[in-house]
C-alpha positions in Angstrom: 0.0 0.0 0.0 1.4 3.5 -1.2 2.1 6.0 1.4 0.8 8.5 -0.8 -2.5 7.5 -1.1 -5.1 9.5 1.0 -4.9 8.0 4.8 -8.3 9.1 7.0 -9.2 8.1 10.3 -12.7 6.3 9.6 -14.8 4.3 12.2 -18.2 2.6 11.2 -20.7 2.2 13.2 -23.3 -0.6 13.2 -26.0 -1.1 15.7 -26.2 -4.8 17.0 -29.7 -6.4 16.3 -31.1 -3.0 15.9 -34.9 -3.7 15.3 -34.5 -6.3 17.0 -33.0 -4.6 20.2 -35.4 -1.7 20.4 -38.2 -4.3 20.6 -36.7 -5.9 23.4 -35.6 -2.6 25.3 -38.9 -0.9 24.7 -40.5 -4.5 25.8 -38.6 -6.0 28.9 -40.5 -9.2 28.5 -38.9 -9.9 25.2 -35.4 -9.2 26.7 -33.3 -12.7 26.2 -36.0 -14.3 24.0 -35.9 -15.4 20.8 -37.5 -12.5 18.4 -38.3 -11.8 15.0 -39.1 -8.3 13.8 -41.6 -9.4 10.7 -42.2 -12.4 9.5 -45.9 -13.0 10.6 -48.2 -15.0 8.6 -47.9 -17.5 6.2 -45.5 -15.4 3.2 -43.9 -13.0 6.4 -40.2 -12.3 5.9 -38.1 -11.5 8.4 -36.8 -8.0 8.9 -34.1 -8.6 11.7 -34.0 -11.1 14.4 -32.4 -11.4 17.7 -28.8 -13.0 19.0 -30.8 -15.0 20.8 -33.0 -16.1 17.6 -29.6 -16.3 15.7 -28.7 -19.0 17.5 -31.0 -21.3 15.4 -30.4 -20.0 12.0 -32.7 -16.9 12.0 -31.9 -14.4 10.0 -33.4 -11.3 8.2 -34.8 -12.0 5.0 -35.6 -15.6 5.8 -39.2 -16.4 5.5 -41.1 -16.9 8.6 -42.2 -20.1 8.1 -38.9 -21.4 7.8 -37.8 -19.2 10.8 -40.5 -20.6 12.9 -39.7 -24.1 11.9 -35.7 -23.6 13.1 -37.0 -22.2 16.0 -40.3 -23.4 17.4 -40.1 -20.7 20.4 -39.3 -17.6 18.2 -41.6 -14.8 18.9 -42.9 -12.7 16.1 -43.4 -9.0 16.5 -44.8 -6.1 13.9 -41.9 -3.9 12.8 -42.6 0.3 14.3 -40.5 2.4 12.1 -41.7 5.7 13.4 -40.0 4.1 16.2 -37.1 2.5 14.7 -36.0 6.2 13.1 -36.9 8.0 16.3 -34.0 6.2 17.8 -31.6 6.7 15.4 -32.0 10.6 14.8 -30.8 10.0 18.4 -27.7 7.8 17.6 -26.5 10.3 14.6 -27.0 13.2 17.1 -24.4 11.8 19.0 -22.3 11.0 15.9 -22.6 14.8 14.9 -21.0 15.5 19.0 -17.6 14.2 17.0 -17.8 15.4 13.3 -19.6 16.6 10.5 -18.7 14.1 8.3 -21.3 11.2 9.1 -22.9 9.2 6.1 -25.6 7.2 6.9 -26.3 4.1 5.0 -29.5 2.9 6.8 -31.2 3.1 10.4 -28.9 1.4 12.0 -25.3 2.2 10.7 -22.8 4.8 9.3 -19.5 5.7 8.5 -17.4 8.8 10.4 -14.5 10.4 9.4 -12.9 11.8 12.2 -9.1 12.7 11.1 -10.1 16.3 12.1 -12.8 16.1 14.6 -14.5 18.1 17.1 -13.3 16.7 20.0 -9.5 17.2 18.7 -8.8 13.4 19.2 -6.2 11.6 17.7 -7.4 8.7 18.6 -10.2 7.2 16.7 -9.9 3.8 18.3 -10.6 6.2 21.6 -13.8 8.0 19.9 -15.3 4.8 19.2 -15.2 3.3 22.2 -16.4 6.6 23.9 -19.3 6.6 21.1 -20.2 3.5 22.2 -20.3 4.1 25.5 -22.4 6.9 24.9 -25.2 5.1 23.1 -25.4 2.5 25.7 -25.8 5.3 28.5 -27.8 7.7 26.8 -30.2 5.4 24.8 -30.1 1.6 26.0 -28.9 -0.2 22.9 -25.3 -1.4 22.3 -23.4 -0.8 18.8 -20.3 -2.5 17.3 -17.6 -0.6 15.2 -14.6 -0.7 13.1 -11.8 1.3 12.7 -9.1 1.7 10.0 -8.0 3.9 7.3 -10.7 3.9 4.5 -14.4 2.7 4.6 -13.9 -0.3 3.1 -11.8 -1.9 6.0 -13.5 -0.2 8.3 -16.8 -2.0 7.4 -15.5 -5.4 7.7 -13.7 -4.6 10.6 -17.1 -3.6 12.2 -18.2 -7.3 12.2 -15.1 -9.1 13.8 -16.3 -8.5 17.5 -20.2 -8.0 17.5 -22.0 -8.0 19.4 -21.1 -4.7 21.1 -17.7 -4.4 20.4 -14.7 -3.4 18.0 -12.3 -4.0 16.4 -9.0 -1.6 15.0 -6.9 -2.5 11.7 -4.0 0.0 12.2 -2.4 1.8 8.5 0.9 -0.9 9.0 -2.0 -3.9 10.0 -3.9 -3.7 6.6 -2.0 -5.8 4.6 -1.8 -8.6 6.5 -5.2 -8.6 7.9 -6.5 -8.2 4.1 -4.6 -11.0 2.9 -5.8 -13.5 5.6 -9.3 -12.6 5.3 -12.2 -15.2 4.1 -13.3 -14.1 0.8 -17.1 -14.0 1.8 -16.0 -11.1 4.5 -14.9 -8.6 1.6 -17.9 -6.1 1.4 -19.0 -6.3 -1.9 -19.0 -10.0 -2.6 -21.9 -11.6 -2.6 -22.6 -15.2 -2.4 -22.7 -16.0 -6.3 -19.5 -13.8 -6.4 -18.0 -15.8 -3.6 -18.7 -19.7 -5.4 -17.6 -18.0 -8.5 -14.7 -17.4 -6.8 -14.4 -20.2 -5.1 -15.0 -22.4 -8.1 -11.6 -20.7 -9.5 -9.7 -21.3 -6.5 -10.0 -17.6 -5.0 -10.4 -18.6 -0.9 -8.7 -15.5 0.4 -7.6 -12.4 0.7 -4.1 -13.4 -0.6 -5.6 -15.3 -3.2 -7.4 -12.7 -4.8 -4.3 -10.6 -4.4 -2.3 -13.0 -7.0 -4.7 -12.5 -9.9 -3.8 -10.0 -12.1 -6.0 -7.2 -12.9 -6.6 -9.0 -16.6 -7.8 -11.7 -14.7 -10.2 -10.4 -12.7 -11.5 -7.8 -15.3 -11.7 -10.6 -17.9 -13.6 -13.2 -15.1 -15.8 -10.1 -13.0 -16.5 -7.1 -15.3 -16.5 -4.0 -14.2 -16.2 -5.2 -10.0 -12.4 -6.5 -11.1 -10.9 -3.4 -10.5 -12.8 -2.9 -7.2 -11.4 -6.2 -6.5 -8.1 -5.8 -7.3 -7.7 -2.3 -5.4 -9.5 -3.4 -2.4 -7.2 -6.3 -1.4 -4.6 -3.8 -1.2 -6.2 -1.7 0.8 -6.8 1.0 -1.7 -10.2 2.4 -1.4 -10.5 6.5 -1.8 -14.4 6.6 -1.3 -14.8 9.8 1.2 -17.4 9.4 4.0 -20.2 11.7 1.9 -22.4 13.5 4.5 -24.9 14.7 1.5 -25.6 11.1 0.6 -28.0 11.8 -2.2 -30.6 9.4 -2.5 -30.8 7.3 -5.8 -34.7 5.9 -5.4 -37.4 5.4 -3.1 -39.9 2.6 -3.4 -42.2 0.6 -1.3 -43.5 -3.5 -2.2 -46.0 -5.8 -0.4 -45.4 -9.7 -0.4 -49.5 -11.4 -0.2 -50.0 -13.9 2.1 -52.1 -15.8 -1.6 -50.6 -15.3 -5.0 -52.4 -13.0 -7.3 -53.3 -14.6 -10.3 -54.7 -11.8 -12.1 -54.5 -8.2 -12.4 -57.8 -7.1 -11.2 -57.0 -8.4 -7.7 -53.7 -6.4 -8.3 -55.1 -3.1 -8.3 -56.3 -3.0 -5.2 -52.8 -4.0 -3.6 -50.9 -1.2 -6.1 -53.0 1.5 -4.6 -51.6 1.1 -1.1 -48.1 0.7 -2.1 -48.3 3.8 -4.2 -50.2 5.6 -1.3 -47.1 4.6 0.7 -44.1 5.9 -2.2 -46.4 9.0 -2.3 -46.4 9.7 1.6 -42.5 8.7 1.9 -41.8 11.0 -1.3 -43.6 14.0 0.3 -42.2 13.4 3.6 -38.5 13.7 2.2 -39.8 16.7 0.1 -38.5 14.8 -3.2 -40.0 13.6 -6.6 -39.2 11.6 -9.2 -39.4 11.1 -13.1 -38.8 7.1 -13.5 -41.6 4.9 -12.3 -40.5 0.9 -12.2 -42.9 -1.9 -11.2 -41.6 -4.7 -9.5 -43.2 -8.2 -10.1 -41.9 -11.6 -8.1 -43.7 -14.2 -9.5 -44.9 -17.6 -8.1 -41.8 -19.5 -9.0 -39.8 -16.6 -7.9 -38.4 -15.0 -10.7 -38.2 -11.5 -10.7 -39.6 -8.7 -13.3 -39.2 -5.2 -13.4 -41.1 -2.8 -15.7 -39.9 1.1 -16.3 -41.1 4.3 -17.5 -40.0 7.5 -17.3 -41.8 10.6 -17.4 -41.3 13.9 -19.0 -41.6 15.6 -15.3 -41.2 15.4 -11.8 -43.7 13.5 -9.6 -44.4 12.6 -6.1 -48.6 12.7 -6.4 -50.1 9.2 -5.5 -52.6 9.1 -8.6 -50.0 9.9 -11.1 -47.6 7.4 -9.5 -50.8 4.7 -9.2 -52.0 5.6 -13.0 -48.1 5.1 -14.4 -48.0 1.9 -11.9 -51.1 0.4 -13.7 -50.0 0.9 -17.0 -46.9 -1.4 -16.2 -49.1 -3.5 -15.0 -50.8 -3.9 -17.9 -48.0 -3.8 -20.1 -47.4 -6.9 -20.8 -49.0 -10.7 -20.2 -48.0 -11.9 -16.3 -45.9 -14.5 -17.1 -47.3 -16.1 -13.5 -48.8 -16.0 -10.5 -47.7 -13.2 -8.5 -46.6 -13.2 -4.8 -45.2 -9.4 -4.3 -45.4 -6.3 -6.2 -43.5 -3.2 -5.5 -43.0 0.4 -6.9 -40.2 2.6 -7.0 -39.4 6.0 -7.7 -35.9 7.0 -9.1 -34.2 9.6 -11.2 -35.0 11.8 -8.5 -34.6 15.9 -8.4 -32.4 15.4 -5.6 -29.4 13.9 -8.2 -29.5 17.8 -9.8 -28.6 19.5 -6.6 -24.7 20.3 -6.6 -22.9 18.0 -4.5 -20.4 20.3 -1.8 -17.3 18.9 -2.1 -15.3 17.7 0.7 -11.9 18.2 1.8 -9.6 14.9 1.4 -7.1 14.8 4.5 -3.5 12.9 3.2 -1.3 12.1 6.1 1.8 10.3 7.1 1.0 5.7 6.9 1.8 6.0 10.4 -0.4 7.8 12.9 -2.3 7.3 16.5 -5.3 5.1 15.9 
């Protein structure tokens, strides 16, 4: 790894069971019981589950039917985002106590860069832990982090010692702990990436690290260059506190497939009701309209169209919804439909820049 590339302090943050832990801390008779937040009814799916419910396989995304047959005592509660974003405006407010610089990816985790911060800390391995601390006091959940010199590493890192702990790859540590590290733990490779890899003898870190560039271009498309940069610990993505959102979209999975479009309607109405109140209440709108369509068998089929203007209105997103709909012959039952808003006005706004910090490799972590 150069010494000239761009070095930042950066520390991600990740809540530990999030969902999952506000139910139990909002409900003391759910503390050190199995849990699922979702997943009720016969076609549920799981939005997060418990360490406790992790113990048996449960995970989000799982169906709940499966979840309830790995663990026969797994309770099953309805998901309260209201709720779930009320505590997390709280976590970021503690976040924005250290730096500016915080980029949320979701509810429940975000990256900080805090080479210059507020609390004139050299030590980010120091701000973390206090961070931590803090969320635990002030708010009753615990969080895990990482801590290293680029997002990337930083991420990964944030997993090694969860639940409620963290973990610090130092600027002379990355190497090493890039090239011992399981394939499936690089962010950004999925599990058909990973057996693809696999299948061409790629286990590690260090093993991705002998392929050529060629190699990975010719075998991954446009990720080999992601690939081949990441393993040596170059990654120059800045922690972007303007994250400017791509889409917004909302989807419904029926507890009977929907074998015909007539009973369709009904369900696209609510789900564009929902886009409509989610686009208003972030004050953004939209000119691409897809339809999402998971058939019986599930396959997957999206259907686009993009308008001349801007919209957020439910009838207009509803009326372009149904003409997808009726676009084309359903190839199949249908078990969940969804609509999505992209190409948003928020992609014309001008993006502030932000200053990129280069410093010595070696430096207090």
């Amino acid at each position: 790894m150069s010494a000239n590339l761009p070095i930042r302090k950066i520390i991600h943050v990740d809540m530990d069971a999030f969902y999952a832990s506000v139910e139990q801390m909002d409900n003391p008779d759910l503390k050190g019981k199995p849990l699922a937040v979702g997943g009720g009814g016969t076609r549920g799916v799981i939005s997060a589950a418990s360490y406790e419910a992790r113990k048996f396989g449960v995970k989000s995304a799982m169906a709940g039917n499966l979840a309830s047959k790995l663990c026969p005592d797994l309770i099953f509660v309805r998901p309260r985002f209201d709720r779930y974003s009320e505590i997390s405006k709280k976590v970021k407010s503690i976040f924005y106590d250290y730096t500016d610089l915080v980029e949320p990816l979701s509810l429940d985790e975000a990256y900080l860069d805090v080479t210059e911060n507020k609390k004139g800390n050299p030590s980010a391995s120091l701000i973390a832990e206090e961070i931590r601390e803090r969320i635990f006091k002030e708010i009753g959940l615990t969080a895990s982090a990482g801590i290293s010199i680029n997002k990337f590493i930083a991420k990964v890192a944030s997993d090694y010692n969860k639940p409620n702990g963290q973990k610090t790859v130092n600027p002379e540590e990355v190497i090493v702990f890039l090239e011992q590290l399981d394939i499936r733990k690089f962010y950004g490779v999925g599990k058909v990436t990973a057996e693809k890899m696999y299948q061409k003898g790629i286990f590690t870190g260090m093993d991705l690290k002998g392929k050529s560039l060629e190699y990975l271009d010719k075998n991954f498309g446009k990720s080999g260059r992601y690939y081949y940069d990441v393993v040596r610990g170059i990654h120059n993505s800045e922690v972007k506190p303007n994250r400017i959102r791509k889409s917004l979209a909302a989807e419904r999975t029926f507890s009977k497939n929907l074998s015909s479009e007539v009973f369709m309607l009904e369900k696209l109405e609510h789900i564009a009701d929902e886009v409509s109140r989610r686009l208003n209440k972030s004050d953004v709108a939209g000119k691409t309209v897809t339809l999402k369509i998971k058939y019986s068998d599930f396959t997957l089929q999206t259907r686009s169209k993009t308008l001349p203007y801007y919209i957020n209105n439910k009838s207009i997103i509803l009326e372009t919804a149904k003409d997808l709909l009726y676009q084309e012959k359903l190839n199949n039952s249908v078990r969940l439909l969804g609509i999505s808003i992209s190409n948003l006005n928020t992609e014309t706004n001008k993006k502030r820049e932000q200053k990129s910090v280069s410093v010595q490799l070696k430096f207090e972590f």
